[in-house]
C-alpha positions in Angstrom: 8.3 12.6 13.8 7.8 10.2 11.1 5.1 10.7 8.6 4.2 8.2 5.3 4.4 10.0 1.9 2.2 8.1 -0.9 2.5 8.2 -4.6 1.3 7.1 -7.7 -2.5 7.0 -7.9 -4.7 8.0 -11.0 -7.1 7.1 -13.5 -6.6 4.0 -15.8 -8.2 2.3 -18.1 -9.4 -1.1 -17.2 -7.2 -3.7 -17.9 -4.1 -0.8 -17.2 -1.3 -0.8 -14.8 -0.8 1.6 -11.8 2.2 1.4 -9.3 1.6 2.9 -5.8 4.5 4.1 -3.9 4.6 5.2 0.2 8.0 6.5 1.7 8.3 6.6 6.0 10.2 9.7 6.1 12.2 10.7 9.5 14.5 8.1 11.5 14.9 5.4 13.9 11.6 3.9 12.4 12.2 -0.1 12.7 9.4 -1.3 10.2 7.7 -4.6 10.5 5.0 -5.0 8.5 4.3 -3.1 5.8 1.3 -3.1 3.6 -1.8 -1.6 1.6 -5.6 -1.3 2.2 -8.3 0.3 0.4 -11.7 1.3 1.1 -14.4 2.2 -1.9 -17.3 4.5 -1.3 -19.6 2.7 0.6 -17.4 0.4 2.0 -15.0 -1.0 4.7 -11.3 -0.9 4.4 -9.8 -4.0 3.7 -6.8 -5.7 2.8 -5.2 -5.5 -0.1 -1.7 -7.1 0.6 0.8 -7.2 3.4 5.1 -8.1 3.2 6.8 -8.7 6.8 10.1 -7.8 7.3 11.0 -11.5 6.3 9.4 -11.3 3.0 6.6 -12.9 3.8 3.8 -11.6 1.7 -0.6 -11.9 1.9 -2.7 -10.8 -0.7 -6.7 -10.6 -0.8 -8.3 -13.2 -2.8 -9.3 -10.5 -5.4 -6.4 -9.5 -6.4 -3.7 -12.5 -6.2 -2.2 -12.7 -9.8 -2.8 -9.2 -10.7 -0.9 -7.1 -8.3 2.5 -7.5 -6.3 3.7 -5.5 -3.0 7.5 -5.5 -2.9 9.6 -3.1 -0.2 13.3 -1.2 -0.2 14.0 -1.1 3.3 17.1 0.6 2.5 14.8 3.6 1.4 11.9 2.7 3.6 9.2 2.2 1.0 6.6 0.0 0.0 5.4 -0.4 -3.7 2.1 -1.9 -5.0 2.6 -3.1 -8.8 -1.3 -2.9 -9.7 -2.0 -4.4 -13.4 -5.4 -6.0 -15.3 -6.8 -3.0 -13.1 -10.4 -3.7 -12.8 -13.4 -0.8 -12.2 -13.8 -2.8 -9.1 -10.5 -2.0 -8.2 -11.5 2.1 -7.8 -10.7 3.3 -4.5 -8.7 4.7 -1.8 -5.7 3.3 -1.5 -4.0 3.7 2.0 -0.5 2.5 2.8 0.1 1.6 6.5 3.5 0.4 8.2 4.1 -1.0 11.7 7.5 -1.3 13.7 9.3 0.3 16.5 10.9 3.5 17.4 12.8 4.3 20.5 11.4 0.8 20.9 7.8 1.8 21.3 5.2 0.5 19.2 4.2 2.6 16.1 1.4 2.2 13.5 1.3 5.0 10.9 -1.2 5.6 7.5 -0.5 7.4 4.7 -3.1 10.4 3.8 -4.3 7.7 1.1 -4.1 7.7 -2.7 -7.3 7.6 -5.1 -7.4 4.6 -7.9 -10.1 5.2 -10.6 -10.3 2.5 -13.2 -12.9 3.5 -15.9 -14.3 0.4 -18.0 
């Protein structure tokens, strides 16, 4: 069974830095895409940013310039570098990878991480 671990959410100040972390745990996981969404009271989830397994990285308009999504795929992870944090930014942040195992398709979420920025 593979399961995503997350890490890192908090509150910050506005204008602070946060990095989220979320670690596939278990084996013969062959991860695709891997990315972060978030989804504020009220709201939809959307997209925050997205890296393929080529590098290949998307971002949502609100946050290009302020925060970065990098992965290990040695370790399996995916890290969002969050900075000039803005209240707007408050929410839950869920990670969410896609590959193969025992060449099925698999699509896992993390149990989501809460971002508060206070202004």
């Amino acid at each position: 069974q593979v399961q995503l671990v997350e890490s890192g959410g908090g509150l910050v100040q506005a204008g602070g830095s946060l990095r989220l972390s979320c670690t596939a745990s278990g084996s013969f996981f062959s991860i695709n895409v891997m990315g972060w969404y978030r989804q504020a009271p009220g709201k939809q989830r959307e997209l925050v940013a997205r890296i393929t397994s080529g590098g290949n990285m998307n971002y949502a308009d609100s946050v290009k310039g302020r925060f970065t999504i990098s992965r290990d795929n040695a370790k399996n992870t995916v890290y969002l570098q969050m900075n000039s944090l803005k209240p707007e930014d408050t929410a839950v942040y869920y990670c969410n990878q896609q590959g193969t195992r025992f060449l099925k398709y698999l699509e896992l979420w993390g149990q989501g991480t809460l971002v508060t920025v206070s202004s």
